[in-house]
N, C-alpha and C positions, 0 to 999 in steps of 0.2 A: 748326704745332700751333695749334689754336682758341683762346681765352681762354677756354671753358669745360673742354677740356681739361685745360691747363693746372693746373686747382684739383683733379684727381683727382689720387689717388693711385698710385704707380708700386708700391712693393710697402713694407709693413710687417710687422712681428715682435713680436708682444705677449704676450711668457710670460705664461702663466697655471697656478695651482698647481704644482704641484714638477717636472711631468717634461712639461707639455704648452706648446705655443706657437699660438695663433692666428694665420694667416698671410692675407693680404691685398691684391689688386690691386683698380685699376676697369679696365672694358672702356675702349679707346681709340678711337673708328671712326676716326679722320683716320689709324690705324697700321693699317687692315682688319680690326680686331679690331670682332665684331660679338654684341652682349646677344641671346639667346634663353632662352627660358623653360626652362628648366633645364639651358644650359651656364654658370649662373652659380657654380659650385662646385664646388671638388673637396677631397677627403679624401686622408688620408696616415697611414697609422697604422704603429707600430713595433714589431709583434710580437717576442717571444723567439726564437722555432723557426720553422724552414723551414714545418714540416707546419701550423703554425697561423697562417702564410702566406698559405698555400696556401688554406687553408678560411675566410679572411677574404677572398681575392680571389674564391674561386668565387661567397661568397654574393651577396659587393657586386656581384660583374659581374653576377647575374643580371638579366636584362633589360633591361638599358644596355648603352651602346656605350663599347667600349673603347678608352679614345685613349693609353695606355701599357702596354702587356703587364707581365705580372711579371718581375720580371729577379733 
């Protein structure tokens, strides 16, 4: 692993207000992990109901590519 490696972060957890958590990596290239202009984030949210699920994955997926189906 490089020395600038090194000084990134592997993964963090920073509640913020009552029910949400900010979550955290850096990209690592020496692991093949590579920064492109907007595979730098991703979203996770914790709907109630199946059906409002559902109509929060259809909107978000629209017009991106999907690197985990809904399960």
């Amino acid at each position: 692993m490089s020395d600038d490696d090194k000084q990134k972060v592997m993964h963090i957890a920073l509640p913020i207000g009552n029910n949400d958590t900010l979550m955290a990596t850096d990209f690592v290239e020496s692991m093949g992990q590579k920064l492109s202009p907007g595979n730098n984030f991703s979203l996770t949210v914790h709907p109630e109901r199946e059906a409002e699920a559902d109509k929060f994955f259809q909107l978000l997926s629209a017009g991106g590519e999907i690197t985990m189906p809904l399960e």
